[in-house]
N, C-alpha and C positions, 0 to 999 in steps of 0.2 A: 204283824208283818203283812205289809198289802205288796202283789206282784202286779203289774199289767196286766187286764186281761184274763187271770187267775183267780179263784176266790180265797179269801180272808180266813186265814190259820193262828187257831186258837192253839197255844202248846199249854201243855197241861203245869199246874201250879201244885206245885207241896208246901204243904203244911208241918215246918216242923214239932213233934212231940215230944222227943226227950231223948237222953242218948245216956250212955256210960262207959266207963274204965275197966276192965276186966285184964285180971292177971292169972290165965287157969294154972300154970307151972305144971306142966306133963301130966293135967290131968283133964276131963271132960267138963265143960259147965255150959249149964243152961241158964240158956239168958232168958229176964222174964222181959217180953213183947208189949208193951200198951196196945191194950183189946182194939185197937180200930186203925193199928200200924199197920200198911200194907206196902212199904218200901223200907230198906236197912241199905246204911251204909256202911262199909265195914273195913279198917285201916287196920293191919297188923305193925308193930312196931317193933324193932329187935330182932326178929323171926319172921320167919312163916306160919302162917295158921292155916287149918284146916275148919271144915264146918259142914253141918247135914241140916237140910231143912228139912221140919216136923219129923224128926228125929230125936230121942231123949241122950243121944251118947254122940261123939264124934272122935276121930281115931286118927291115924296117919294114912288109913285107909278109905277116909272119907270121902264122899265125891266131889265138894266142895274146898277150893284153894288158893289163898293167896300169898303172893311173894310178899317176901320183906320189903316192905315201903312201897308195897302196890297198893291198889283199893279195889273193891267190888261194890257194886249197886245190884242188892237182889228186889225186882220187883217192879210195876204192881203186881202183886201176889194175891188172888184171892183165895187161897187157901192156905193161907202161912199161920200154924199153928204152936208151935215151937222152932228154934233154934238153937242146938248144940255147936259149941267152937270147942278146939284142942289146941294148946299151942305149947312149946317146949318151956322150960321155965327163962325167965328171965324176961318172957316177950308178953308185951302189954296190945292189947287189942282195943281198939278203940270205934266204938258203936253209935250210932244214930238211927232215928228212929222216925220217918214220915208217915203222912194219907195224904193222898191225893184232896187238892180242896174246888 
């Protein structure tokens, strides 16, 4: 994008690396991360989900939370190490997985 006058803004590009399906049903799961992810995208479906970053468990008391049929972009993240989500049975959570390229 070039403005008048301004200088020339480079917006940064991700690289997608892989994503998946996750159905915890009332209980905690940890998602494994591809070593050189530093953005997650993260859809719950059916439900609400919850989720703790570099956390091995997540709860309803989690700090991390999305409504049903909302979405979160957590990152760039340079210390993202694990990812626990919780979500009630029945609700399908749906993940992706970037780096900045």
């Amino acid at each position: 994008m070039k403005l008048a006058k301004y200088t020339r803004v480079n917006l940064p590009e991700w690289i997608y690396l892989a994503g998946e399906v996750l159905t915890p049903n009332a209980v905690s799961a940890l998602v494994t991360i591809p070593s050189e992810a530093t953005i997650i995208e993260m859809r719950p479906e059916g439900g609400a989900m919850y989720f703790a970053i570099n956390n091995a468990f997540a709860l309803t008391t989690s700090p991390g939370y999305i409504a049903d049929g909302g979405g979160e972009i957590l990152g760039p993240l340079g210390n993202l190490n694990q990812l626990a989500v919780y979500a009630a049975a029945g609700v399908t959570v749906h993940i992706m997985y970037f780096r900045e390229g």
